[in-house]
C-alpha positions as CSV (number, residue, x, y, z in Angstrom):
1,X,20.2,-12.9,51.9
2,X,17.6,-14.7,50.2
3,X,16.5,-11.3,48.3
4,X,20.4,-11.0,47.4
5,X,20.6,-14.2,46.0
6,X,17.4,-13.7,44.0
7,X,18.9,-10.8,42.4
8,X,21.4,-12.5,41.7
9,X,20.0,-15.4,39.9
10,X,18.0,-12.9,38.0
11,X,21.3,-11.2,36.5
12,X,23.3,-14.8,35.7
13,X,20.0,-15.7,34.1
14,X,19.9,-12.3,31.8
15,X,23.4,-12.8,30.9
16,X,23.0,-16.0,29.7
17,X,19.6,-15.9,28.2
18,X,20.2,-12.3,27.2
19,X,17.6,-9.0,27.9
20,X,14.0,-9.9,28.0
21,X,13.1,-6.2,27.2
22,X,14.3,-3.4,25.4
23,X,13.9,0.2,26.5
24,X,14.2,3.7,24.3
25,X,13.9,7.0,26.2
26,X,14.0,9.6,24.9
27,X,16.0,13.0,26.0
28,X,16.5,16.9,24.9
29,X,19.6,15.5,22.7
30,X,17.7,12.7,20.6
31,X,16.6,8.7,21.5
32,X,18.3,7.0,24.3
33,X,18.2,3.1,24.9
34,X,18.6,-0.2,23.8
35,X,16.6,0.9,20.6
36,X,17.9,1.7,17.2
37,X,15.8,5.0,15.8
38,X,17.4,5.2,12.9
39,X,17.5,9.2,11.0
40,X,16.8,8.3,7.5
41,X,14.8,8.4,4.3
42,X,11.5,8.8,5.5
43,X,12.3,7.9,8.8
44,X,13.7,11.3,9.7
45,X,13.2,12.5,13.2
46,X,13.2,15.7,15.7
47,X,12.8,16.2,19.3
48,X,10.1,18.4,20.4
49,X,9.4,19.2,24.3
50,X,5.5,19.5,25.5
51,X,4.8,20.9,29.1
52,X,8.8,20.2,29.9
53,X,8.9,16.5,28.5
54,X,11.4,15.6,25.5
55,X,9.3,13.9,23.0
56,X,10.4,12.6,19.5
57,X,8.2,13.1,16.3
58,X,8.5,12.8,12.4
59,X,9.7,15.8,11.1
60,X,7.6,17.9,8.7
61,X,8.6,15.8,5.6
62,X,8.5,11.8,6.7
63,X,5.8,10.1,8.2
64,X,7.3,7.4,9.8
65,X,9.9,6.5,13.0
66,X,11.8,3.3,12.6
67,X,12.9,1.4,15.1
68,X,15.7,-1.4,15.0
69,X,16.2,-4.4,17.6
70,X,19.5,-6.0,17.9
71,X,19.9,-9.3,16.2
72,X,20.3,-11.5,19.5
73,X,17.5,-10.2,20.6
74,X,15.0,-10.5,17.5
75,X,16.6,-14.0,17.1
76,X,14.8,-15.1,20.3
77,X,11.1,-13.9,19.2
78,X,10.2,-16.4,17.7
79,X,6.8,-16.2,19.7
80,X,6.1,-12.8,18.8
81,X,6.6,-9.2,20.8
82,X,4.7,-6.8,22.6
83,X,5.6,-2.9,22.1
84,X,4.8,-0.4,24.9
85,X,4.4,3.7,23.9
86,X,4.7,6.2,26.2
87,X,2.9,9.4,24.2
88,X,1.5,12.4,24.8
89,X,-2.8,12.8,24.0
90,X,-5.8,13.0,24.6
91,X,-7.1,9.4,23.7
92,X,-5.8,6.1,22.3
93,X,-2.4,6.6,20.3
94,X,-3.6,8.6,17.2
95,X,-0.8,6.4,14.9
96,X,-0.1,3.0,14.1
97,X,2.5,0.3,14.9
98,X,3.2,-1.5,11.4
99,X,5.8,-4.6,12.1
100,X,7.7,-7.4,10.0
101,X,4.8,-9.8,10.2
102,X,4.6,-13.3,9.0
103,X,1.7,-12.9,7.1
104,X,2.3,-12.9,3.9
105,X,-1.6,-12.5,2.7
106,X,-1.6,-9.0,4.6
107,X,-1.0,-6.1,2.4
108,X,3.1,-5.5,1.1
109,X,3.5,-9.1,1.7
110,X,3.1,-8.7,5.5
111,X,6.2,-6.4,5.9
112,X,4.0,-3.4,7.3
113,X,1.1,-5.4,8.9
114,X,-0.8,-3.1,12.0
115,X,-0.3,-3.9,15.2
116,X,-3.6,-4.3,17.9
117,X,-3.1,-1.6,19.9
118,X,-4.7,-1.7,23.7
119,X,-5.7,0.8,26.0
120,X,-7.6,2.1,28.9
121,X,-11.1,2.9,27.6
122,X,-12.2,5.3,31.0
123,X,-9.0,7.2,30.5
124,X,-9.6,9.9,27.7
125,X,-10.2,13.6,27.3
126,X,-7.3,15.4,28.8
127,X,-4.1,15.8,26.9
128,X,-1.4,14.1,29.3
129,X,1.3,11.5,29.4
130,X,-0.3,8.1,28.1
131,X,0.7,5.0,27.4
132,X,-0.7,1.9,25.1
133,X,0.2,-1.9,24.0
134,X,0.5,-3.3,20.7
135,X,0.6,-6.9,19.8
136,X,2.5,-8.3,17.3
137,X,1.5,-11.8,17.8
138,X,3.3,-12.9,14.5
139,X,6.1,-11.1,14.1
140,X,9.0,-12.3,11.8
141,X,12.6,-12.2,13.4
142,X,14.1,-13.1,10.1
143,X,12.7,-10.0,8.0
144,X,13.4,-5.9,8.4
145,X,11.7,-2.6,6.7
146,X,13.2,-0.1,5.1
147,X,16.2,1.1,7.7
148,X,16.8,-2.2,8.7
149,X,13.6,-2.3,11.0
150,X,11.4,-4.4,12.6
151,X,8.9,-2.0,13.4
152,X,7.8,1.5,12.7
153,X,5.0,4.5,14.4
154,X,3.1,5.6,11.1
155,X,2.1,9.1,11.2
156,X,-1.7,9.6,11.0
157,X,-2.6,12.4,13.3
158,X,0.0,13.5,15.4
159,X,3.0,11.5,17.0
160,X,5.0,12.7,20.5
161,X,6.4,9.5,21.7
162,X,8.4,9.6,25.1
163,X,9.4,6.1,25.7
164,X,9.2,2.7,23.8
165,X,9.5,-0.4,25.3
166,X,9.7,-3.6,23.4
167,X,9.0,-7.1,25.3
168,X,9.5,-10.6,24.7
169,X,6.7,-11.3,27.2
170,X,3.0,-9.9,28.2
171,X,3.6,-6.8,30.0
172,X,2.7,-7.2,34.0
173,X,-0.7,-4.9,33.7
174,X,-1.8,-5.9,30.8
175,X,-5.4,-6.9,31.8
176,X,-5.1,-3.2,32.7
177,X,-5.5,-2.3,29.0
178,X,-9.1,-3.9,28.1
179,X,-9.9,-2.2,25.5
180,X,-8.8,-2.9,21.6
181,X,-8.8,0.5,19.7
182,X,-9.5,1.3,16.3
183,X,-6.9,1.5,13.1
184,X,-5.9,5.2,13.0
185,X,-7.3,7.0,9.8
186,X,-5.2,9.5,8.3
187,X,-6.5,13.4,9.3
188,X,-4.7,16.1,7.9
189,X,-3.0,18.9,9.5
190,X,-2.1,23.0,8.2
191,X,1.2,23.0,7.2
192,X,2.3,19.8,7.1
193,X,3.2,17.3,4.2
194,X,1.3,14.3,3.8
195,X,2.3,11.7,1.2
196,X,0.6,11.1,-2.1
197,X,-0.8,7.4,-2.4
198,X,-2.5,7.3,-5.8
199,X,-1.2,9.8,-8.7
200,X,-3.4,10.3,-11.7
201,X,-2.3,11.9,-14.8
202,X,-5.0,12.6,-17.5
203,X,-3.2,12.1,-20.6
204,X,-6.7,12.6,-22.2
205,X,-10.7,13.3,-21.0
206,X,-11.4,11.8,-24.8
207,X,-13.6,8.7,-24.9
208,X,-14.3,6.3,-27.9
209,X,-17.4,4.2,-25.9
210,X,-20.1,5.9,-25.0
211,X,-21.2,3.2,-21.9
212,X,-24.3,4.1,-19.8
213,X,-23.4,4.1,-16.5
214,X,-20.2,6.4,-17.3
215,X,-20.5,10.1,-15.8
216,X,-18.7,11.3,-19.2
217,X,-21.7,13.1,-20.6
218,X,-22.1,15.7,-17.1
219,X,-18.8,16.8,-18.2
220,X,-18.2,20.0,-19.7
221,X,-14.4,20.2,-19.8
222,X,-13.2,20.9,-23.4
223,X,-11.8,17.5,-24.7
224,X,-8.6,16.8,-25.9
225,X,-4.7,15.3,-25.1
226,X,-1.7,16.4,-22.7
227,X,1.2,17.0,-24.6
228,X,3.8,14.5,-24.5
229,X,6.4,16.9,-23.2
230,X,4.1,18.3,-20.8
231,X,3.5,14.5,-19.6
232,X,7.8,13.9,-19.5
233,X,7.9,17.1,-17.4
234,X,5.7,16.5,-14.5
235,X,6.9,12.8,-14.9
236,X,10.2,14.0,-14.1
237,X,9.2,16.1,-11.5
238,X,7.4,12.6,-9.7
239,X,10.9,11.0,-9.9
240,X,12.6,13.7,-9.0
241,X,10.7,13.6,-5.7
242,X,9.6,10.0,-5.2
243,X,12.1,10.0,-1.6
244,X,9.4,12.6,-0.1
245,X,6.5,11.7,-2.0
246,X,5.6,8.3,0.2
247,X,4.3,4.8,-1.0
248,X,3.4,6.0,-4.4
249,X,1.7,3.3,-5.9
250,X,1.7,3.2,-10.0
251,X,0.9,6.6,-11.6
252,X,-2.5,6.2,-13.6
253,X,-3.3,8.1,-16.8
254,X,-6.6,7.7,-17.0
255,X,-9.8,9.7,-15.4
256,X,-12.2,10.4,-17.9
257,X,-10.7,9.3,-20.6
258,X,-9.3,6.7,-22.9
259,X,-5.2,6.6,-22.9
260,X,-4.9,4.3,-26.1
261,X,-6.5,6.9,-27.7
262,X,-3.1,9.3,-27.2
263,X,-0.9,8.6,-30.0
264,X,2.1,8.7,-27.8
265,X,1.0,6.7,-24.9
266,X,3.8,4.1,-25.6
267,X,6.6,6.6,-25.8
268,X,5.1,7.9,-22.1
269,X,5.2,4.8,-20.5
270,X,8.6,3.8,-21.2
271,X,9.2,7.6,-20.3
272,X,8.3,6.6,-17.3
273,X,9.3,3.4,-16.3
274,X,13.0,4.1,-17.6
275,X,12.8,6.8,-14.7
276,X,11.4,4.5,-12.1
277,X,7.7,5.8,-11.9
278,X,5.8,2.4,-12.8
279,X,2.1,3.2,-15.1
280,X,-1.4,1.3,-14.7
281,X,-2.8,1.5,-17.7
282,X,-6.5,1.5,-17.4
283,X,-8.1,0.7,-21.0
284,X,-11.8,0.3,-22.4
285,X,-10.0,-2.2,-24.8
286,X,-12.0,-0.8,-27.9
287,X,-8.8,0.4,-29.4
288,X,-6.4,-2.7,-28.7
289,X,-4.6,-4.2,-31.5
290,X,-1.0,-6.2,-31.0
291,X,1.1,-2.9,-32.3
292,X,-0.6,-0.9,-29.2
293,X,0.0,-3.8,-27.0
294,X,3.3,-4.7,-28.4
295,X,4.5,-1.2,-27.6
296,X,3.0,-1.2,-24.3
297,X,4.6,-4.0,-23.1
298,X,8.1,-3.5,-24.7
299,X,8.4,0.0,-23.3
300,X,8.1,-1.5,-19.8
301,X,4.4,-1.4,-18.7
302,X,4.1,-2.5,-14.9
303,X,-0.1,-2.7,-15.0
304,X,-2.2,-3.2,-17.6
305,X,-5.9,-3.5,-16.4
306,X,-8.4,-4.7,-19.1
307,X,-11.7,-2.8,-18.3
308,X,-13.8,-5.9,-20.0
309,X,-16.8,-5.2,-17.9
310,X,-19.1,-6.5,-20.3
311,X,-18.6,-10.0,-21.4
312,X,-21.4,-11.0,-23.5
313,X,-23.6,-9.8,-26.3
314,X,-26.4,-8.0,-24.4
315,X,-24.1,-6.3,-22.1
316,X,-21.7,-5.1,-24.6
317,X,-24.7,-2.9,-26.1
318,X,-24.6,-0.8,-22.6
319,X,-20.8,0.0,-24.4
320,X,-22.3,2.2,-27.4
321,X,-19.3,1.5,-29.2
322,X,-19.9,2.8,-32.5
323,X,-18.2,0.1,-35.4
324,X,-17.5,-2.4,-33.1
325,X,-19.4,-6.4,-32.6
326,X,-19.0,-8.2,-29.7
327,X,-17.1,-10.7,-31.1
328,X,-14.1,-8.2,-32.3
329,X,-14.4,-6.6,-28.5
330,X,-13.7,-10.1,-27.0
331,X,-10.8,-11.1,-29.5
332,X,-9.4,-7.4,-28.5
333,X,-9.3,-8.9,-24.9
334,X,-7.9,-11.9,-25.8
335,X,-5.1,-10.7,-28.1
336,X,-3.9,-8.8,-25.2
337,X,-3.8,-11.7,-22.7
338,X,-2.0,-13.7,-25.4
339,X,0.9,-11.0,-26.4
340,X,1.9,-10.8,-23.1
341,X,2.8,-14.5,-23.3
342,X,4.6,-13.8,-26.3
343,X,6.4,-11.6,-25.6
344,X,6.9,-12.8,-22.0
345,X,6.3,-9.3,-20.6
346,X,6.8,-8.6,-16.8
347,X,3.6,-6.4,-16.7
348,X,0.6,-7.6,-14.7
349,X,-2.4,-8.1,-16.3
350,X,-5.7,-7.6,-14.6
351,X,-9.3,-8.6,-16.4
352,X,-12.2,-6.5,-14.6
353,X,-15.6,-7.5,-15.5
354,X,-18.5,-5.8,-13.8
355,X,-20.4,-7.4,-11.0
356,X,-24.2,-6.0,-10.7
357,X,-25.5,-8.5,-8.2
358,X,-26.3,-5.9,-5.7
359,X,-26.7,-2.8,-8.2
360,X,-30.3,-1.7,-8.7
361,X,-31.2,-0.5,-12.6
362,X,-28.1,-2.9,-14.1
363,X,-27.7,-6.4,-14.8
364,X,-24.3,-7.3,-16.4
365,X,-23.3,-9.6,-14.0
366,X,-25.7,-10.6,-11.7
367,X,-26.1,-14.6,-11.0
368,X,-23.1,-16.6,-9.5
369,X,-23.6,-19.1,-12.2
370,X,-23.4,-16.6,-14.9
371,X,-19.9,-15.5,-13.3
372,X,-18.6,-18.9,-13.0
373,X,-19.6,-19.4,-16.8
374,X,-17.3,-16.6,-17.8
375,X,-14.5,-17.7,-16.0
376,X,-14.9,-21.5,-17.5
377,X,-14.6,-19.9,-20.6
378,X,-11.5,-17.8,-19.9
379,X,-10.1,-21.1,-18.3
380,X,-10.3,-22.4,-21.8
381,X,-8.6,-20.0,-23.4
382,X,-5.5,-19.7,-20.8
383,X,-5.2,-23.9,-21.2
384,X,-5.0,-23.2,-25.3
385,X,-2.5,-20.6,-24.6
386,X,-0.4,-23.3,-22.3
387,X,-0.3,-25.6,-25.5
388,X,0.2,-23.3,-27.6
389,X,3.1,-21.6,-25.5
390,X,4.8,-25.1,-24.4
391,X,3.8,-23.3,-20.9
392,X,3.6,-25.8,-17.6
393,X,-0.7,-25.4,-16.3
């Protein structure tokens, strides 16, 4: 009786507090459960079977499996979640568990932040039925990725996921899982597509510096400038095929050369950002002057990186840059900075200078003082610009 009534109790208090745990199985025919697994983008799923077990993995072009929680129940964890895989290995789960997170310093704002993942160190070698716990000690309830979800399994190695179960409390046996394992890196395997992180287009290998520490002189390509309609082509082609090409950050088109120096670099950027596929521009800033900059920023430019490096008289000599003084060099720099307050330009502007602290042979930047120097005097000029600009400090 007592057991009866306990039962009981338990089910009165599940309807009114609702389900303290969501479950996902998975069949022959697809995902069963309480789980959404949504079969989109580059979320797109299929069911493979392993020594007569149903298991569910990205299919050959997507990298990811989404997973959605019902609104009632993300709206009561508020104290974060814990996410239990079933998967077949031969070690700790070879993928990670990226979640809506509320920390908004982690990288893409926090949306895709890795989960701790926990698992039973004296149980590896033998490819079988395993199972592991991620943390999510912060997760958001008010915020989704892509499909709606509120977490996803990143592919990195190989993913065969049997069961997921998602908990508003610590599992039971969860001391059972001592050991914390380490963030997945990506390894590659034949005949599968893996997505393309970091695009480089080399509009040109031509340099006008000549800077000592630059590996330009080992090379022996002949030098000289992509074609502007052999640029638009393959740019098509990368918006053509940005659903299947992955987090593509902004296409670069530098290597070994210097862009500014292609006389249609403006008409390639807003090419390119009129079809979606943002630029970094990477630029010595030798060749700046405010038509260049002007055009850059009008056709659309989402990063402009100024490759300052050398901010003072001695280490601007380690440039070689024939017909040019420091003080021009610097102004360059500056008349950059200020056109993009100007012109009030959405591109993001990025000043690198080089730090040689811990570099043996080179001293550019080596003393904290010496750093803090330079960025007094950039402080300087951004407060002129504020006056100047009617902008708020």
């Amino acid at each position: 009786m007592t057991t009866t009534l306990a039962r009981l109790g338990e089910t009165l208090g599940r309807m009114l507090r609702g389900l303290d745990h969501l479950e996902m199985t998975v069949v022959p025919d697809g995902p069963r459960g309480d789980l959404g697994v949504p079969r989109a983008g580059d979320g797109l799923w299929e069911v493979r079977t392993v020594q007569g077990r149903a298991f569910l993995t990205p299919d050959e072009s997507s990298y990811y499996l989404y997973f959605t929680l019902p609104p009632s129940f993300r709206a009561r964890a508020r104290s974060g979640l814990f996410v239990e895989v079933s998967y077949h290995d031969d070690r700790y789960a070879q993928f990670r568990v990226q979640y809506a997170s509320k920390d908004h310093a982690a990288a893409f704002d926090g949306l895709y932040k890795p989960a701790e993942q926990r698992f039973k160190p004296e149980d590896q070698g033998l490819r079988k039925l395993r199972r592991a716990v991620f943390l999510l000690p912060d997760f958001d309830p008010a915020r989704t990725q892509n499909e709606g979800a509120s977490f996803r399994i990143e592919f990195r190695r190989e993913v065969l996921v049997s069961r997921v179960v998602v908990t508003l409390e610590a599992p039971a046996d969860l001391a059972d899982f001592p050991a914390v394992a380490p963030l997945p890196e990506l390894r590659k395997m034949p005949g599968r597509f893996y997505p393309i992180n970091y695009l480089f287009i080399e509009i040109t290998n031509a340099c006008n510096f000549k800077c000592t520490w630059c590996p330009d002189d080992v090379m022996d390509r002949r030098r000289g400038f992509m074609k502007k309609e052999k640029v638009f082509r393959v740019l098509e082609e990368v918006a053509g095929k940005r659903s299947w090409l992955g987090p593509l950050y902004p296409v670069k088109l530098h290597q070994m050369g210097e862009p500014m120096l292609h006389p249609d670099l403006a008409e390639i950027v807003a090419y390119a950002e009129s079809r979606g596929v943002g630029i970094e521009l990477n630029t010595n800033c030798g060749l700046i002057t405010q038509e260049k900059v002007d055009g850059l920023y009008r056709a659309g430019l989402t990063n402009l990186i100024l490759s300052y490096q050398t901010p003072d008289l001695e280490s601007f000599k380690t440039r070689k840059a024939p017909r040019l003084v420091f003080e021009e060099y610097r102004a360059k720099v500056r008349l950059a900075v200020e056109r993009k307050v100007a012109l009030g330009a959405r591109t993001n502007l990025e000043i690198d200078i080089m730090n040689t602290k811990h570099a043996d042979g080179y001293r550019i930047v080596s003393e904290d003082e010496q750093a803090l120097a330079f960025l007094d005097d950039w402080i300087a000029f951004c407060r002129e610009l504020e006056k100047t600009y009617g902008l708020p400090p």
